[in-house]
Each structure stands twice: as C-alpha cells, then as structure tokens.
C-alpha positions, 0 to 999 in steps of 0.5 A, a space after each residue: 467410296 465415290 468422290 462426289 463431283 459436287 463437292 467443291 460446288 457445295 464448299 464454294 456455296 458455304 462462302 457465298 451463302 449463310 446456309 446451304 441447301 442440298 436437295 435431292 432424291 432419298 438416298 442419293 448421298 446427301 447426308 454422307 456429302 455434307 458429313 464428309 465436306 463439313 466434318 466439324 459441324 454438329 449432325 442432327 436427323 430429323 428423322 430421328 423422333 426425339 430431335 423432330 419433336 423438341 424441333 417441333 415443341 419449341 424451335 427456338 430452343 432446338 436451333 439454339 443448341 447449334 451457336 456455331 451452325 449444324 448439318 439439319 437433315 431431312 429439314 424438311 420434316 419440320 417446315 417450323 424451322 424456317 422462320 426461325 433459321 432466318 431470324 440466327 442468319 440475319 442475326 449473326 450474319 456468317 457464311 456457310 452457319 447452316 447446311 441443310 438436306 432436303 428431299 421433298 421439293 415441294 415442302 422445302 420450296 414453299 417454307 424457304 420463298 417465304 422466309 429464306 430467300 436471298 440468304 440460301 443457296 440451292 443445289 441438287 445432288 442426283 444418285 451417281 453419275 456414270 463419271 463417279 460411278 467409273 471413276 474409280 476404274 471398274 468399267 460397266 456395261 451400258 446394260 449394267 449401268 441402266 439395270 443397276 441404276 445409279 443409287 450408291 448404296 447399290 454401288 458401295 454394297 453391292 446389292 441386288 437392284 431387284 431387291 433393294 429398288 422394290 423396298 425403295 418404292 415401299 419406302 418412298 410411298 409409305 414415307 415421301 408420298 405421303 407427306 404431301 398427299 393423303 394417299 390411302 390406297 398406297 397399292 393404286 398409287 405404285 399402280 400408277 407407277 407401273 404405268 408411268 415407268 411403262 410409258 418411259 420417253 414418251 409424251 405425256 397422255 393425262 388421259 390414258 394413265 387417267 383410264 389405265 389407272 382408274 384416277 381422275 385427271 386432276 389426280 394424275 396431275 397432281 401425282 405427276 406433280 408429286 413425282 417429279 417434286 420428288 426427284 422420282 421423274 424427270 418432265 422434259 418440256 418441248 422446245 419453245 422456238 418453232 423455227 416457223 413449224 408448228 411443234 408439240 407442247 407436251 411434255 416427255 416422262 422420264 425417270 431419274 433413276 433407270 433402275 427403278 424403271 426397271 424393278 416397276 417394269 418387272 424387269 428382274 435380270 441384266 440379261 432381260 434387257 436386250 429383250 425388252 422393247 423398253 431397251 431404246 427408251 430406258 438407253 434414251 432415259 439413261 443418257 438424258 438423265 446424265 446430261 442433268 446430272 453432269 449440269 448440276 454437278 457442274 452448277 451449269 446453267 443448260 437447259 434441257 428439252 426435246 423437239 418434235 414438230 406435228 409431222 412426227 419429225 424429233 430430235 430427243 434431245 435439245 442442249 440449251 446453253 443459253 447463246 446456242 443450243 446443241 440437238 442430240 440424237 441417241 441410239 442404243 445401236 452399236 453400227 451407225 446408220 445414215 437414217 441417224 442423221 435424218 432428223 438432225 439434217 432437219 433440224 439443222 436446216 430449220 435452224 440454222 444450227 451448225 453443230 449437232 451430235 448422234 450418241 450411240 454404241 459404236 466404237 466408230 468416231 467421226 464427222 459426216 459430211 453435213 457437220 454431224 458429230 458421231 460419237 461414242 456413249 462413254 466419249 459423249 458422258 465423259 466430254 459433255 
C-alpha cells in the first residue's frame, strides 16, 4: 500500500473548510485516501444505484442520514446535493462535516460556484507520483515507470498495462465521456484518442485532428474540453512574457498518464519503447506530469508553461513560482551534450534569469560555466 503524499494537505483542509473536495482521475485512489484518512465517517458510493436514486428522490432525506457528515463518493453523479449540502454547512457550521470525491470537473465546477463557494476547499489527487511509487524502495526503469503509468492498481496488483489501460479507456468513454456529452459513436471518439495521444508534446493543431478525425472544429474543442476537464489530458499553455520576442500562443497536448498514451498508441511492450519515436515526447510528457503531481501534492502555488518564440527556439518547460521562474530542459539521452544547453543560454540572455536547469539520464551531475544546472531524472523528481 502507498502512503499518499497528499494526506496530510487533506487533513489540514478538514480543519480549515466545512467540506473537503477531492477531485482527480478515476481510479487514481481518491475513494482508498479519504477512507483511510477519515476512517470513522459513514461511506457512501454514488455509483451504487440504490443510494443515487434516494439522493436523487428526495435529497433532503439522503443527506439527513449523515448528522455527524460522510464521505460522498463520485458527488458528482447527483449535481442535486449541492444545495442541499449548503443549506447542513451553513447550519451547523463545523469544519471537515463532509469529504467528497469527484472526477468530472466539469459537473463538479458549475454545482459548487454556485452553491458551495467559500465553504469548500479543493485539491487534486493525481495517480502515483514517481516519489510514492519508489518510496517503498523498488526501483523502476524510466521505460518501466512511463509503460506502466502511474495508476495504483496497476501497482498494487501487478497488472498488465496493456491490458488494464484498454478496459480503461472502455470504461472511461462509456461512463465519464458520456456524462457530459451525448456521444453516440463511442468508436470515433477513442479514434479522436489515438490521434491526440499521437500528437503527444506537440502543439495544439484544432485543424489537423478536425481532418485526421472527420469532426468538425467545434467538436474537436469541445472534446478537448472534455478531456482535459477529465483529468485525461494536460494543456500546457505558452509562456505570457515575450521578453521582447514575439512568441506562440498555443497550447502544448500532454497526457496525464504515460501509460494510457502508451496502450492508445499500440504500444503493447517495455521493451518497444526504446524503438518508438514517441519515446522523447512521452520522456518530456512523463517528467512535466510529475512536476504537477509534486505541486498539488504539495498544495504549491507553480505554474506550469513552456516557451517558444516564432523562430522555433523553445525551451520545454517554464516553473512559474510566483517571484521567479525556472526554464527546464528534458532529455531522454543518457550523455550530455553541449547542444543541451543552447535554448536555455537563449532564454537566459532574453531574461535575465540566473538559474536554469537541463533534466536527463546521465549519472553526471554538474554546473556549466554559464550557470546551467546538469541534473539526473530521479535527482531532479526527487528535489523539485
């Protein structure tokens, strides 16, 4: 069993708020956290029919079960609760009544503006990060950790990734997908799938998924909307400040998951990877993915973008804290080479920014002579 690193975020959340809500993708461990962190509040699935139908009846009557609060998951099945949940907080007024689970952002965000704000706090549970994956001292490969993804059931059960992520996506389209959208033809929406995870790391063409899919513009937006809202994808917007060049306002297609880009791009063994020529942009997807899963396990405050100027000159990563910002290069290449360092020296001399960082496989740690920090991926994941 992997200690979440969140915990203790989640158990200062429940003095500070009247409910909790932990949002994330399904199946990354929401229901096995609050369980485990608030082992003596009453459990209820609203997946379970029975307690989604008298939750929908008569709310009023469901809730009022619960005097002491409960663990409601998959709140988002009944959007009716919401005004009713407000109606217990403001009444009794207690911190930490009600811990909810959620993974639909997109019906969770409308209810709770509406009725909950100020009385909710919010975090995200992502699947494992590569700090509680290795805590327990096993070590993986950085092929291993990227082909078996980062789901904890694939962890705790050992299954095998190319089996389980493909009941996922069946799973995932048949039941989140089509909460939100109307979608009939559930065949051309994991095609749309395919064509996303195979345009991994690279920016955003509405266009050219409209023709490799046959969909119009608007649905490819609104798909992409829907992902994203799903914790199936990851938009990594473009850096605001031009630093007096004129930059790209698009944004760049990540996965949350490497293993589910895997399984949709056909990738059916470890040992395909160092084939692939997807290996460098699902290297890229994997260590930007951690860098979000280390902020919102650590209830930071970073921002994440990447930067490229119209000359082609970008830098992959930009760690926004607030007062400064740190450009990151990654590698999937085990020797370091000077080349590395060239859009960072750019950077640098556009900004003025004194730290910068390359992210590779190499055992080698050290600092250039232009202020360029050499690091090792697991040096990296487990400092950052």
């Amino acid at each position: 069993m992997f200690r979440r690193a969140l915990i203790s975020v989640l158990q200062e959340y429940a003095t500070e708020f009247r409910a909790v809500l932990l949002v994330g993708p399904r199946q990354s461990g929401k229901t096995t956290l609050v369980q485990k962190t608030f082992p003596d509040k009453p459990y209820v699935s609203l997946e379970n029919p029975d307690e989604r139908l008298l939750a929908e009846r008569d709310p009023r009557a469901f809730l009022g079960r619960f005097p002491g609060g409960a663990i409601l998951d998959e709140v988002q099945r009944v959007p009716e609760l919401f005004s009713y949940l407000q109606e217990i907080l403001d009444k009794k007024n207690q911190d930490g009544l009600f811990i909810l689970t959620g993974s639909n952002n997109i019906l969770l965000q409308e209810n709770i503006t509406q009725t909950l704000a100020g009385r909710l706090g919010i975090l995200d549970l992502y699947p494992l990060s590569f700090r509680e994956t290795t805590a327990t001292g096993k070590d993986y490969t950085l092929n291993e950790l990227i082909f078996k993804g980062s789901y904890p059931e694939v962890y705790h059960k050992n299954r095998k990734p190319e089996l389980w992520y493909n009941a996922y996506i069946r799973t995932y389209v048949e039941r989140d997908v089509r909460q939100i959208k109307n979608i009939e033809n559930t065949s051309l929406f994991i095609k749309f799938l395919k064509i996303c995870a195979g345009r991994t790391g690279q920016q955003i063409n509405i266009t050219d998924i409209s023709n490799a899919c046959g969909i119009d513009l608007k649905t490819v937006q609104s798909w992409l909307s829907v992902l994203e809202q799903t914790y199936i994808i990851r938009l990594l917007q473009p850096y605001y400040n031009n630093f007096n060049k004129r930059i790209l306002k698009t944004p760049k297609l990540y996965f949350v998951d490497t293993g589910l880009v895997c399984s949709l791009l056909g990738i059916r063994k470890i040992e395909e990877l160092d084939l692939s020529h997807f290996r460098g942009a699902l290297v890229e997807n994997y260590i930007i993915m951690e860098c979000v899963k280390n902020n919102a396990n650590q209830n930071a405050r970073r921002t994440f973008y990447y930067w490229r100027d119209n000359k082609g000159v970008e830098v992959d990563l930009i760690i926004d804290s607030g007062t400064s910002f740190l450009p990151v290069e990654i590698k999937s290449a085990e020797t370091f080479s000077n080349d590395f360092t060239k859009n960072l020296l750019k950077i640098k001399n556009y900004s003025g920014v004194k730290e910068a960082v390359i992210v590779y496989e190499g055992k080698m740690e050290f600092e250039t002579s232009d202020g360029i920090k050499v690091l090792n991926r697991v040096s990296f994941l487990k400092t950052f």
